[in-house]
C-alpha positions, 0 to 999 in steps of 0.5 A, spaced: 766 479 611 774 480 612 775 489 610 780 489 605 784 497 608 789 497 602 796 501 603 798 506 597 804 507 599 807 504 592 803 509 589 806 515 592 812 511 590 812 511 583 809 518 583 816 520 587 820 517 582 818 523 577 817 528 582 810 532 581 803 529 582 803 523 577 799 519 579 795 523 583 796 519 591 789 522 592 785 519 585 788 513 587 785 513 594 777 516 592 778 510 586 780 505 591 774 507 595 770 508 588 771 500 587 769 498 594 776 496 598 773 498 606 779 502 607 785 506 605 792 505 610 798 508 609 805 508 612 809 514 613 817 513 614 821 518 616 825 519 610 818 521 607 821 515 601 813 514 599 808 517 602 810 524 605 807 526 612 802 532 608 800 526 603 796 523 610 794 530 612 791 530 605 788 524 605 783 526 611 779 530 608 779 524 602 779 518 605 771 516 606 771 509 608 776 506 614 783 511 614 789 506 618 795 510 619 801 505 619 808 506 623 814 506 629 811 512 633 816 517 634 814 524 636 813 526 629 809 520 627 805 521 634 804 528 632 801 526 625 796 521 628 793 527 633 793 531 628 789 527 623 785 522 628 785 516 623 779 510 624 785 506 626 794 507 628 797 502 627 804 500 631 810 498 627 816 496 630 820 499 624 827 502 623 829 508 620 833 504 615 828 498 614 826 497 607 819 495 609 816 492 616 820 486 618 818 484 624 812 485 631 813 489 637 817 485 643 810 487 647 815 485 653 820 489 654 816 495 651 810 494 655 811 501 658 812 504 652 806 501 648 802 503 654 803 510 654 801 510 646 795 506 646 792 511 652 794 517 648 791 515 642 784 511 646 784 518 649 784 521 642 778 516 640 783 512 635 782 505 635 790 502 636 792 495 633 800 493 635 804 489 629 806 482 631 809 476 630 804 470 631 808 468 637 803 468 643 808 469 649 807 476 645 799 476 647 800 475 654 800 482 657 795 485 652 790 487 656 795 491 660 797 495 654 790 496 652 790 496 645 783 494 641 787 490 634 794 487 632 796 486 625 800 479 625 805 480 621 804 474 615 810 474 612 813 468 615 806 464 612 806 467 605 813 465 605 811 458 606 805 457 603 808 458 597 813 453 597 807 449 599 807 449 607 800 449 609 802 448 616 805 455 617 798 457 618 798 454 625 802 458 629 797 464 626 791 460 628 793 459 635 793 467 635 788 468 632 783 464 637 788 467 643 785 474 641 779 472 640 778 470 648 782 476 650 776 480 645 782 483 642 780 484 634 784 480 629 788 484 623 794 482 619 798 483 613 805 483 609 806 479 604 799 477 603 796 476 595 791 474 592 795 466 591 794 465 600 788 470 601 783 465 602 787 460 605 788 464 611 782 467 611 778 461 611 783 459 617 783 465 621 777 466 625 774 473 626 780 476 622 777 482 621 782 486 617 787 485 612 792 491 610 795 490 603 799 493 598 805 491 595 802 484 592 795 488 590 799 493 586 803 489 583 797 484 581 793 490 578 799 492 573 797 486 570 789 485 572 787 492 572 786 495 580 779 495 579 779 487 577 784 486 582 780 488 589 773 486 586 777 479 586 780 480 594 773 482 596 771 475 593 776 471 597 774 476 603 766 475 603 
Protein backbone atom coordinates (compact mmCIF):
# COMPACT_ATOMS: atom_id res chain seq x y z
CA UNK A 1 0.00 0.00 0.00
CA UNK A 2 1.07 3.57 -1.00
CA UNK A 3 1.20 5.86 2.58
CA UNK A 4 -1.04 8.79 2.54
CA UNK A 5 1.44 11.92 4.70
CA UNK A 6 -1.10 14.50 4.71
CA UNK A 7 0.57 18.37 4.71
CA UNK A 8 -1.59 20.61 7.12
CA UNK A 9 -0.18 23.30 6.15
CA UNK A 10 -3.70 24.89 5.15
CA UNK A 11 -5.01 24.16 8.23
CA UNK A 12 -2.74 26.70 9.86
CA UNK A 13 -3.57 28.94 7.15
CA UNK A 14 -7.22 29.46 7.81
CA UNK A 15 -6.15 29.45 11.68
CA UNK A 16 -3.52 32.39 11.04
CA UNK A 17 -6.10 34.24 9.17
CA UNK A 18 -8.15 35.22 12.62
CA UNK A 19 -5.12 34.74 14.56
CA UNK A 20 -5.32 32.55 17.91
CA UNK A 21 -5.90 28.74 17.77
CA UNK A 22 -8.76 28.06 15.59
CA UNK A 23 -8.75 25.45 14.51
CA UNK A 24 -6.50 24.14 16.83
CA UNK A 25 -3.35 22.57 13.91
CA UNK A 26 -2.36 19.85 16.57
CA UNK A 27 -6.34 18.33 16.80
CA UNK A 28 -6.14 18.63 13.15
CA UNK A 29 -3.22 16.47 13.13
CA UNK A 30 -4.09 13.67 15.96
CA UNK A 31 -7.77 13.50 14.08
CA UNK A 32 -5.77 12.94 10.90
CA UNK A 33 -3.95 10.22 12.34
CA UNK A 34 -7.27 9.06 14.24
CA UNK A 35 -8.70 8.52 10.48
CA UNK A 36 -5.93 6.52 9.50
CA UNK A 37 -3.55 8.67 7.07
CA UNK A 38 0.13 7.06 7.70
CA UNK A 39 1.81 10.58 8.17
CA UNK A 40 1.43 14.12 8.78
CA UNK A 41 3.90 16.81 6.59
CA UNK A 42 4.64 20.13 6.99
CA UNK A 43 6.04 22.77 5.01
CA UNK A 44 7.45 25.85 7.08
CA UNK A 45 8.67 28.93 4.96
CA UNK A 46 10.38 31.22 6.15
CA UNK A 47 7.59 34.07 6.34
CA UNK A 48 5.95 31.73 8.73
CA UNK A 49 2.66 32.48 6.46
CA UNK A 50 0.96 29.07 7.46
CA UNK A 51 2.71 26.77 9.56
CA UNK A 52 5.01 28.84 11.80
CA UNK A 53 8.38 27.24 12.98
CA UNK A 54 6.97 26.24 16.73
CA UNK A 55 4.04 24.48 15.26
CA UNK A 56 6.39 21.86 13.86
CA UNK A 57 8.27 21.97 17.33
CA UNK A 58 5.04 21.09 18.72
CA UNK A 59 4.07 18.50 16.54
CA UNK A 60 6.59 16.31 17.68
CA UNK A 61 5.34 15.42 20.42
CA UNK A 62 1.75 14.79 18.60
CA UNK A 63 2.59 13.18 15.45
CA UNK A 64 2.54 9.28 16.02
CA UNK A 65 2.60 7.85 12.81
CA UNK A 66 5.37 8.94 10.13
CA UNK A 67 6.41 13.21 10.73
CA UNK A 68 7.70 14.57 7.07
CA UNK A 69 9.11 17.91 7.44
CA UNK A 70 9.13 19.66 3.89
CA UNK A 71 11.29 22.69 2.95
CA UNK A 72 14.66 24.71 1.11
CA UNK A 73 17.16 24.03 3.69
CA UNK A 74 18.64 27.25 5.01
CA UNK A 75 20.49 27.48 8.30
CA UNK A 76 17.08 27.97 10.34
CA UNK A 77 15.27 25.04 8.50
CA UNK A 78 18.55 22.74 9.01
CA UNK A 79 18.49 23.74 12.69
CA UNK A 80 14.51 22.84 13.01
CA UNK A 81 14.90 19.32 11.51
CA UNK A 82 17.92 18.55 14.07
CA UNK A 83 16.10 19.70 16.56
CA UNK A 84 13.09 17.83 15.69
CA UNK A 85 14.40 14.67 14.09
CA UNK A 86 11.37 13.92 12.02
CA UNK A 87 10.64 10.39 10.26
CA UNK A 88 11.74 12.00 6.91
CA UNK A 89 13.15 15.93 5.49
CA UNK A 90 12.01 16.70 2.51
CA UNK A 91 14.28 19.19 0.06
CA UNK A 92 12.25 21.59 -1.55
CA UNK A 93 14.02 23.95 -3.87
CA UNK A 94 11.37 26.82 -3.03
CA UNK A 95 12.04 30.57 -3.12
CA UNK A 96 11.42 32.65 -0.45
CA UNK A 97 8.48 34.44 -2.24
CA UNK A 98 7.25 31.52 -3.99
CA UNK A 99 3.42 30.98 -3.12
CA UNK A 100 3.88 27.26 -3.31
CA UNK A 101 6.69 24.70 -4.41
CA UNK A 102 7.05 25.36 -8.21
CA UNK A 103 9.72 23.28 -9.43
CA UNK A 104 12.64 20.22 -8.33
CA UNK A 105 16.07 20.49 -7.47
CA UNK A 106 18.64 20.83 -10.41
CA UNK A 107 20.68 17.84 -8.76
CA UNK A 108 23.61 18.81 -11.15
CA UNK A 109 24.60 22.21 -10.38
CA UNK A 110 23.67 21.64 -6.35
CA UNK A 111 25.16 18.33 -5.92
CA UNK A 112 27.93 19.65 -3.67
CA UNK A 113 25.26 21.37 -1.65
CA UNK A 114 22.83 18.56 -1.56
CA UNK A 115 25.28 16.16 -0.48
CA UNK A 116 26.56 17.89 2.30
CA UNK A 117 22.76 18.06 3.51
CA UNK A 118 21.59 14.63 2.93
CA UNK A 119 25.00 13.57 5.32
CA UNK A 120 23.75 15.88 8.04
CA UNK A 121 20.65 14.34 8.15
CA UNK A 122 21.66 10.52 7.46
CA UNK A 123 24.08 11.44 10.29
CA UNK A 124 21.27 12.50 12.35
CA UNK A 125 18.97 8.99 11.38
CA UNK A 126 16.67 11.05 9.41
CA UNK A 127 15.44 9.67 6.29
CA UNK A 128 16.16 12.32 3.24
CA UNK A 129 13.88 12.41 0.00
CA UNK A 130 14.90 15.46 -2.48
CA UNK A 131 11.79 16.96 -4.76
CA UNK A 132 12.29 16.59 -8.26
CA UNK A 133 10.86 17.10 -11.48
CA UNK A 134 10.19 13.77 -13.68
CA UNK A 135 13.45 14.34 -15.68
CA UNK A 136 16.00 11.60 -15.52
CA UNK A 137 18.96 13.36 -16.19
CA UNK A 138 18.09 14.63 -12.63
CA UNK A 139 18.58 10.95 -11.41
CA UNK A 140 22.10 10.40 -12.66
CA UNK A 141 23.96 11.35 -9.83
CA UNK A 142 21.94 10.31 -7.00
CA UNK A 143 23.61 7.64 -5.27
CA UNK A 144 26.65 10.30 -5.08
CA UNK A 145 24.30 12.66 -3.05
CA UNK A 146 23.19 9.92 -1.20
CA UNK A 147 19.38 10.51 -0.52
CA UNK A 148 16.89 7.53 0.38
CA UNK A 149 13.60 8.94 -1.35
CA UNK A 150 12.48 11.71 -4.08
CA UNK A 151 9.25 13.38 -3.96
CA UNK A 152 8.38 13.79 -8.02
CA UNK A 153 6.85 16.88 -8.30
CA UNK A 154 3.38 15.96 -10.33
CA UNK A 155 1.99 19.21 -11.06
CA UNK A 156 2.93 18.74 -14.74
CA UNK A 157 0.82 15.36 -14.59
CA UNK A 158 -2.22 16.66 -12.63
CA UNK A 159 -2.26 19.53 -14.76
CA UNK A 160 -2.56 17.28 -18.14
CA UNK A 161 -4.74 14.91 -16.66
CA UNK A 162 -7.08 16.98 -16.37
CA UNK A 163 -7.36 17.84 -19.69
CA UNK A 164 -7.56 14.50 -20.68
CA UNK A 165 -3.87 13.64 -21.36
CA UNK A 166 -3.01 10.24 -20.09
CA UNK A 167 0.39 10.23 -21.64
CA UNK A 168 1.58 12.53 -19.13
CA UNK A 169 1.99 9.64 -16.84
CA UNK A 170 5.30 8.68 -18.74
CA UNK A 171 7.96 10.59 -17.97
CA UNK A 172 6.97 9.77 -14.01
CA UNK A 173 6.82 6.05 -14.90
CA UNK A 174 10.41 6.40 -16.52
CA UNK A 175 11.27 7.85 -13.09
CA UNK A 176 9.82 5.73 -11.02
CA UNK A 177 11.50 2.30 -12.77
CA UNK A 178 14.82 4.38 -12.94
CA UNK A 179 14.68 4.96 -8.78
CA UNK A 180 13.56 1.75 -8.31
CA UNK A 181 17.23 0.20 -10.10
CA UNK A 182 18.90 2.92 -8.38
CA UNK A 183 16.87 1.31 -4.82
CA UNK A 184 15.99 4.73 -4.01
CA UNK A 185 12.23 5.12 -2.77
CA UNK A 186 9.70 6.73 -4.72
CA UNK A 187 7.46 9.50 -3.27
CA UNK A 188 5.56 12.20 -5.06
CA UNK A 189 3.35 15.11 -4.64
CA UNK A 190 1.76 18.56 -5.56
CA UNK A 191 -1.35 18.75 -7.30
CA UNK A 192 -2.55 15.23 -6.53
CA UNK A 193 -6.42 14.58 -5.92
CA UNK A 194 -8.76 12.33 -5.53
CA UNK A 195 -9.67 12.66 -9.59
CA UNK A 196 -5.87 11.46 -10.67
CA UNK A 197 -4.61 9.58 -7.36
CA UNK A 198 -5.53 6.27 -8.99
CA UNK A 199 -4.33 6.80 -12.27
CA UNK A 200 -0.83 7.28 -10.82
CA UNK A 201 -0.75 4.95 -8.54
CA UNK A 202 -1.63 2.43 -10.32
CA UNK A 203 0.97 3.25 -12.98
CA UNK A 204 3.59 3.97 -10.65
CA UNK A 205 5.62 1.18 -9.62
CA UNK A 206 6.49 0.94 -5.69
CA UNK A 207 5.34 4.52 -5.31
CA UNK A 208 5.52 4.37 -1.43
CA UNK A 209 4.35 7.81 -0.38
CA UNK A 210 2.13 10.75 -1.49
CA UNK A 211 2.16 14.05 0.13
CA UNK A 212 -1.01 15.85 -0.27
CA UNK A 213 -2.70 18.87 1.11
CA UNK A 214 -4.31 21.69 -0.96
CA UNK A 215 -6.60 19.43 -2.99
CA UNK A 216 -7.55 17.15 0.39
CA UNK A 217 -8.38 19.82 2.16
CA UNK A 218 -10.34 21.52 -0.38
CA UNK A 219 -12.10 18.09 -0.95
CA UNK A 220 -12.97 17.69 2.85
CA UNK A 221 -14.89 21.24 2.74
CA UNK A 222 -17.37 19.25 0.98
CA UNK A 223 -16.87 15.60 2.03
CA UNK A 224 -15.82 15.83 5.49
CA UNK A 225 -11.95 15.09 6.27
CA UNK A 226 -12.88 11.86 7.59
CA UNK A 227 -14.60 10.63 4.10
CA UNK A 228 -12.10 12.27 2.09
CA UNK A 229 -8.86 10.42 3.52
CA UNK A 230 -10.80 7.03 4.12
CA UNK A 231 -11.46 7.47 0.27
CA UNK A 232 -7.58 8.28 -0.41
CA UNK A 233 -6.58 4.92 1.22
CA UNK A 234 -9.10 3.26 -1.07
CA UNK A 235 -7.31 4.36 -4.21
CA UNK A 236 -3.94 3.96 -2.43
CA UNK A 237 -4.41 0.16 -1.21
Amino acid sequence: MTKLSVNINKIATLRNARGGNNPDLLEFAKNIELYGAQGITVHPRPDERHVKYADVYDLKSVVKTEFNIEGNPNDKFVKMVLDVKPTQVTLVPDAVNDITSSSGWDTIKNESFLTEIVTEFKRNNIRTSIFLNPDLKFLENLNKIGTDRVELYTEDYAVSYKKGNNLSIQPYMECADVLNQLNIGVNAGHDLSLDNILFFKQNIHNLLEVSIGHALITESLYLGLESVIKSYLRKLA
